[in-house]
N, C-alpha and C positions, 0 to 999 in steps of 0.2 A: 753412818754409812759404812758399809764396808770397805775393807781392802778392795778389790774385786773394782767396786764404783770408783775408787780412788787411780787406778792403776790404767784403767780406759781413762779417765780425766787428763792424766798425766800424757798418755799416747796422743788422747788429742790435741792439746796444748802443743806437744811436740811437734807434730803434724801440722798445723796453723803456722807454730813459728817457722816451721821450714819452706814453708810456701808463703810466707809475709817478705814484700819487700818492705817493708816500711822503718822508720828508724823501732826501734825499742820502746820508747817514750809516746810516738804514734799511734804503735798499734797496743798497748798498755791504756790509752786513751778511747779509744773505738772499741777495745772490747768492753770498755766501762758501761760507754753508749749502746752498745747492742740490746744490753738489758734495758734499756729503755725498750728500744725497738720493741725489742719482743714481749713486753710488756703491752706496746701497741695493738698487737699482735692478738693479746688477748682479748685487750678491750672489744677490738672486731668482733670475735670471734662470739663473744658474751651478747653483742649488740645482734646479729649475725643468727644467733642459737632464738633470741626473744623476737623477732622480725620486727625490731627499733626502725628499721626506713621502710619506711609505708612503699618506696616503690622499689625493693630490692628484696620485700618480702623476709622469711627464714631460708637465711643460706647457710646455716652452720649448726652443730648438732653438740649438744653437751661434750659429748667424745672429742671432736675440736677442744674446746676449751679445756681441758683436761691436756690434751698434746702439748697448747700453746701454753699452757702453766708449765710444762715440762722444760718447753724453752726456754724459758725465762730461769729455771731453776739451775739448766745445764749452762746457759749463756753467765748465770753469775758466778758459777763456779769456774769456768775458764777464765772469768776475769779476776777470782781471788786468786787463782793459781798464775796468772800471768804475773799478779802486783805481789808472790811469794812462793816461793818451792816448799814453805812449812803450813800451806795452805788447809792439811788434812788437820793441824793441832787447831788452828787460829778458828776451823769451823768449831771441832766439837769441843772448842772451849766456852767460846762464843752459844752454842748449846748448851751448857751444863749452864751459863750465868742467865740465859733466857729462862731455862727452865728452873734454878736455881729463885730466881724475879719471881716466876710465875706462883711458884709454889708459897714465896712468904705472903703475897698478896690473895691467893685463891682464899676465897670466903671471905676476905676483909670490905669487901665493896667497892676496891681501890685499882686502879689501873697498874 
């Protein structure tokens, strides 16, 4: 990710804590949760897209599910940044060891 994604990240965390009353540890808490939420969010939205309830029909269009994956992507990043201000190394560390995993395993069979 770039600087640029990292730098709105940061404003909004800002923005959040400044309009949280809550204690520190609270809302370090809730934002953990959210990513669930909005994991929910998707689920809907996936269920929604394939018209899964026979009396609610298709109410939601691939383009939804693609939004709500975005949430889910932004919600967990506010809450890596809440639980750490070195939140930009801890992801693309965390990336090179995923991709790092991925590449000794590609072709081997093995997960």
């Amino acid at each position: 990710m770039d600087a640029t994604t990292w730098d709105t990240l940061d404003r909004l965390v800002a923005w959040l804590d400044s309009e949280s009353q809550l204690s520190e540890s609270d809302e370090r808490l809730l934002r953990i949760l959210k990513v669930t939420e909005e994991a929910g969010e998707v689920a809907q939205a996936v269920l929604g897209a394939t018209g899964q309830n026979p009396r609610k029909g298709t109410t939601h269009t691939w383009t939804d599910v693609q939004h709500e994956l975005c949430d889910v992507v932004f919600a967990a990043m506010v809450a890596l940044r809440t639980l750490t201000p070195d939140a930009r190394t801890v992801f693309a560390e965390r990336m090179a060891y995923v991709d790092q995993r991925s590449q000794q395993h590609a072709g081997s069979g093995q997960p």
